[in-house]
C-alpha positions in Angstrom: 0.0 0.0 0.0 0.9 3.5 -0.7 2.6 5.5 2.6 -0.4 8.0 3.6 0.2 10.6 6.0 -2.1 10.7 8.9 -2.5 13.7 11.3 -0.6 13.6 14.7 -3.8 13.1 16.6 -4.7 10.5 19.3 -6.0 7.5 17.3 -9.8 8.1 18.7 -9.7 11.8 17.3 -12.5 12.0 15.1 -10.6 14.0 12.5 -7.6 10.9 12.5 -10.8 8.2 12.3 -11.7 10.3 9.2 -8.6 10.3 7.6 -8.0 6.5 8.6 -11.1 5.7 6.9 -9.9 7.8 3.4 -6.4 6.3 3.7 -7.7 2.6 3.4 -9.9 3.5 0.3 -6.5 4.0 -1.9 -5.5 1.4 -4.3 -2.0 -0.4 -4.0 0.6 1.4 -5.8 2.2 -0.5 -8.7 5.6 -2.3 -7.8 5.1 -1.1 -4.3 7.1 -3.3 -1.9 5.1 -6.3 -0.7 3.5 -6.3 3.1 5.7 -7.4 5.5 9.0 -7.3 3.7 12.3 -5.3 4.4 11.6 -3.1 1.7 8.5 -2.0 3.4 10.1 -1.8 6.5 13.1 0.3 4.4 10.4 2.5 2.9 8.4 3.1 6.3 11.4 4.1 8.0 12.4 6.6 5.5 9.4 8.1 5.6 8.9 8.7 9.1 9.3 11.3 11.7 12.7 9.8 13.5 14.1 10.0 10.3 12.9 13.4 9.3 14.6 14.8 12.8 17.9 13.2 12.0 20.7 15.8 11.0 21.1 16.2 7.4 24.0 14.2 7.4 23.1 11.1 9.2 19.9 10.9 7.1 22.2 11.3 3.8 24.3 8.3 5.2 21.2 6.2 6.4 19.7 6.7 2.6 23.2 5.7 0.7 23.0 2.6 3.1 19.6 1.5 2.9 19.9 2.1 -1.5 22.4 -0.8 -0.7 20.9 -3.1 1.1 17.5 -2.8 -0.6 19.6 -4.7 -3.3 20.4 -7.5 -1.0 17.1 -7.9 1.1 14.4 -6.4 -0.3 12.3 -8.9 -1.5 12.7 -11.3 1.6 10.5 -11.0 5.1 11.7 -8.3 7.0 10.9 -10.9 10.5 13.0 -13.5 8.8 15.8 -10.9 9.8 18.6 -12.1 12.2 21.6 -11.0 13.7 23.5 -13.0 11.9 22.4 -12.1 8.6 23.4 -8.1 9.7 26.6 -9.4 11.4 27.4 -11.2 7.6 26.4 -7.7 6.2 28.8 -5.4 7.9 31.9 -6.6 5.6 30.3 -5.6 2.4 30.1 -1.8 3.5 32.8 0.4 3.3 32.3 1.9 7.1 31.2 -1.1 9.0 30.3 1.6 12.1 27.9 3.5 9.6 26.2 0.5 7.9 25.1 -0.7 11.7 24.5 2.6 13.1 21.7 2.2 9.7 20.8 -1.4 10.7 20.2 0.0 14.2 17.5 2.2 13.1 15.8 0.4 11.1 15.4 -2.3 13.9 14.2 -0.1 16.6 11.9 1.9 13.8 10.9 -1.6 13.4 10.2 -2.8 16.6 8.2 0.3 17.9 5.8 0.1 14.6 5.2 -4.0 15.2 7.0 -4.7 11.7 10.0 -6.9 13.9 9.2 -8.8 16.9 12.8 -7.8 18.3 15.8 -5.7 17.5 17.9 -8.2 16.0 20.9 -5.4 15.7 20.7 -5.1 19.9 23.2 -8.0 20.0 25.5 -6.7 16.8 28.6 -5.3 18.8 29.6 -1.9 17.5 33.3 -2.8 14.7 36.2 -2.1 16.7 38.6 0.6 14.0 41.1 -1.1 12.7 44.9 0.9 12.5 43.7 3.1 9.6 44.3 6.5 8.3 40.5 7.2 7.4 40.3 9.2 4.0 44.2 9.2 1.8 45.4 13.0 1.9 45.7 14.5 -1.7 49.6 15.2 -2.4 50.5 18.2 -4.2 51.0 16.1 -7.1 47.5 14.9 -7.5 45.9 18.1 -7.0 48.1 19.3 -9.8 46.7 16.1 -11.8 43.5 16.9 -11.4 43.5 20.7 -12.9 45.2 19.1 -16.0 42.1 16.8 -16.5 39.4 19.7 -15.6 40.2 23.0 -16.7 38.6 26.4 -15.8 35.0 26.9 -16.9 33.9 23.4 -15.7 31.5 23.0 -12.3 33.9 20.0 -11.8 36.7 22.2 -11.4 34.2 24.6 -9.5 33.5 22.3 -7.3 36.7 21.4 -6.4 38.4 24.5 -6.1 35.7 25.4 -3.5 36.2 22.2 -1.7 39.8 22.7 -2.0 40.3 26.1 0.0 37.8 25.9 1.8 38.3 22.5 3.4 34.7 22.2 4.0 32.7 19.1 4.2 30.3 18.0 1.1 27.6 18.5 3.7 28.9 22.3 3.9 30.3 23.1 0.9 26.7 22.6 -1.3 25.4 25.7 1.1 28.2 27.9 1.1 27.6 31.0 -0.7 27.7 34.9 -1.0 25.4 35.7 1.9 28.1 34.2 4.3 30.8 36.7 3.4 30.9 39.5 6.0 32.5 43.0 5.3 35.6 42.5 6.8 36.3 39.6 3.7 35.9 36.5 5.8 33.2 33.2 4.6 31.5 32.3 7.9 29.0 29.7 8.2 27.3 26.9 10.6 28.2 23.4 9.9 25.8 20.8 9.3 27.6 18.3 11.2 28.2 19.7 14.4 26.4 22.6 14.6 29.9 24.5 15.3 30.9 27.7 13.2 33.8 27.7 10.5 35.9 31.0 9.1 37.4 30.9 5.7 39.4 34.4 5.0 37.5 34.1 1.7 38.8 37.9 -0.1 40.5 39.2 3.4 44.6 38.7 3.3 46.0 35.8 4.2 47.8 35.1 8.1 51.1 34.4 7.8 50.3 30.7 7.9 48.2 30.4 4.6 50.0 32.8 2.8 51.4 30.1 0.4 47.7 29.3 -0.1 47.0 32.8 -1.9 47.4 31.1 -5.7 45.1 28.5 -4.7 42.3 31.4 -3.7 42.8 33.3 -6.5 42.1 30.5 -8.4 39.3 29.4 -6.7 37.5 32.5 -7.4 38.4 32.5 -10.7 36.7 29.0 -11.5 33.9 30.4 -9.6 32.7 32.8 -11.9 31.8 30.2 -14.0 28.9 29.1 -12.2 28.5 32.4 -11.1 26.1 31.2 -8.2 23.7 33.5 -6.9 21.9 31.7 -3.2 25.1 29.1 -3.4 28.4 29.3 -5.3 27.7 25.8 -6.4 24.3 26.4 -7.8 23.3 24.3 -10.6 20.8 25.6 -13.0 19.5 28.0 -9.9 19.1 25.3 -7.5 21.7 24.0 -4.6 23.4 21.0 -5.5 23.0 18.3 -3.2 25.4 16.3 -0.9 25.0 13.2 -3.1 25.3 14.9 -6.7 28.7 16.8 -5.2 30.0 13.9 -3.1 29.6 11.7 -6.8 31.2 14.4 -9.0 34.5 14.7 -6.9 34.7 11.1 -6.7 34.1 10.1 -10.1 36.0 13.2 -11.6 38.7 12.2 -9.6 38.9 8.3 -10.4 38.8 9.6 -14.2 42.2 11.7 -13.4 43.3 9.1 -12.2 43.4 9.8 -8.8 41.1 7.8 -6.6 40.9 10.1 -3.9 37.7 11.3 -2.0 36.6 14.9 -1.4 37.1 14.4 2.7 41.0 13.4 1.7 41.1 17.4 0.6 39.9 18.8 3.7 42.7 16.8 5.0 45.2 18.2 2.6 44.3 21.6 3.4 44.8 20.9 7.2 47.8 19.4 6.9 49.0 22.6 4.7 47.9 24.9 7.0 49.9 23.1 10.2 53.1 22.8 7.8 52.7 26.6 7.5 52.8 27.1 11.0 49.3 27.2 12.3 48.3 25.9 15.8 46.0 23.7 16.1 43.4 26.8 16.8 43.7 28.3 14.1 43.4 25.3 11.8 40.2 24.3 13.4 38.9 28.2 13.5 39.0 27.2 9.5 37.9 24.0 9.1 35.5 24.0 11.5 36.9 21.1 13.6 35.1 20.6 16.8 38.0 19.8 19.3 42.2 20.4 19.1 42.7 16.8 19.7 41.3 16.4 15.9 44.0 18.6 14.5 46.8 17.6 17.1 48.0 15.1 14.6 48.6 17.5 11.7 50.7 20.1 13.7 52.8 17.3 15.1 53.1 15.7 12.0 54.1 19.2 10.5 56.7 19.4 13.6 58.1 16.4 13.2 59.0 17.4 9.2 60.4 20.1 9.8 62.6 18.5 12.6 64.6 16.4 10.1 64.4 19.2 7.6 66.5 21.7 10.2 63.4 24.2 10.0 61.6 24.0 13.3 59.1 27.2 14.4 60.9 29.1 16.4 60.0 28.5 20.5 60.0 32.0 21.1 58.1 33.7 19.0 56.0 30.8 17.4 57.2 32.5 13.5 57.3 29.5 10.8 60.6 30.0 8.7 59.9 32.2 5.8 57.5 34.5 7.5 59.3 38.2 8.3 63.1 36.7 8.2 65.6 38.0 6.2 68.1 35.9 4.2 72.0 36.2 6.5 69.5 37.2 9.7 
């Protein structure tokens, strides 16, 4: 049967008896997913209020996940489900955590509405992370690779450039636009994710720390003005792109430079220029947006430990990065 919205009234309400009585009179909808199955429990859960209040970016994650294993379980009885089959499951997902955090709602969406006797994902223990780096960095190399393969004038290259400088998530970067820039030349906006607030020093000059970043925003803006965006710079054909659309162009864009890197590893790359420039772990997050220190620690002491071996260490005193107001013979 087709999903019918009914009012948020008690179910006595005369005006939710009324509408009860008009939802049964529709006709089943062609191809709809059969009663009882994990389809219908899918499409039930998608469609309901605790997925409606979930943050933008958890119910982007829950939809990729759900697309996936629609492919796998559809057709079968959603009360056939059992742990093991969700344990089984996990592997085939590239973030094990995120595929059972989605098999966790759907079971406990399921057991409040009746469609599953019991949460069989209760008893799924949450993966352990294994001794990974998360998202590979971009190198300065594959950046470079890239521009070759999308030139100026392209949304592609758009896209990137924006993602590039501004180290913003996909989540982000699809709102960002001209409303956000403030008189004094820095992009400020609220991030989906967290709810925190991020500063990109969008036409302002550059602290000493990004100043070998200033060819990368000139040509940001450049590529830019090939959208020429009015509510978002990313606007496509007047609307706001979404996460999905951007999250596929990077990825696929990429994979046809031949560099099979994800939009999340430049967000990286950016933080990891900005610490070997000298910035503390403040001001990296004051741009990125990142929520506490202890998520940037790693970049600045990775940046440390470079310049260690390369005989250029920031100076203890006044916290200057080489390069920035010294004099050649000083």
């Amino acid at each position: 049967m087709p999903l019918v919205r009914l009012p948020d009234l008690p179910m006595d309400h005369p005006d939710f008896l009324r509408a009860y009585a008009e939802a049964k009179k529709t006709k089943p909808v062609k191809g709809a997913p059969a009663a009882g199955s994990f389809a219908g429990l899918v499409r039930s859960a998608l469609a309901s209020k605790d997925f409606r209040e979930k943050q933008p970016a958890t119910r982007a994650m829950f939809q990729r996940h759900c697309d996936d294993l629609l492919k796998d379980f559809g057709k079968l009885s959603a009360r056939g489900l059992r742990s093991k089959h969700i344990r089984a499951n996990l592997p085939k997902a590239a973030s094990e955590g995120h595929r059972l955090r989605t098999w966790r709602f759907l079971c406990s969406y399921g057991v409040r509405v009746g469609l599953l006797e019991r949460n069989e994902a209760a008893d799924v223990d949450m993966p352990k992370p294994g001794k990974t780096e998360g998202h590979p960095i971009w190198t300065t190399g594959e950046i470079e690779k890239f521009r070759a393969r999308w030139p100026m004038g392209s949304a592609t290259r758009a896209a990137f450039e924006l993602l590039r400088f501004s180290g913003s998530r996909i989540s982000d970067a699809v709102r960002l636009g001209p409303g956000m820039i403030a008189r004094d030349g820095v992009l400020s906006y609220r991030q989906v994710k967290t709810g925190g607030m991020a500063h990109v020093p969008w036409t302002c000059p550059l602290p000493d720390f990004a100043v070998h970043l200033a060819a990368d925003r000139a040509m940001m803006h450049e590529a830019l003005k090939a959208l020429a965006g009015q509510m978002t710079f990313l606007d496509a054909k007047g609307k706001a792109r979404s996460e999905k659309s951007l999250g596929t162009m990077i990825r696929e864009a990429a994979r046809d430079a031949g560099v099979p890197k994800s939009s999340h590893g430049l967000r990286k790359a950016l933080a990891t220029e900005l610490a070997e420039g000298g910035a503390t772990p403040h001001q990296i997050a004051a741009w990125t947006g990142h929520e506490t220190l202890k998520e940037v620690d790693h970049y600045t002491k990775a940046a440390d430990r470079r310049r260690a071996v390369r005989g250029t260490e920031r100076d203890g005193n006044g916290g200057k990065h080489p390069g920035q107001g010294w004099k050649t013979g000083e």
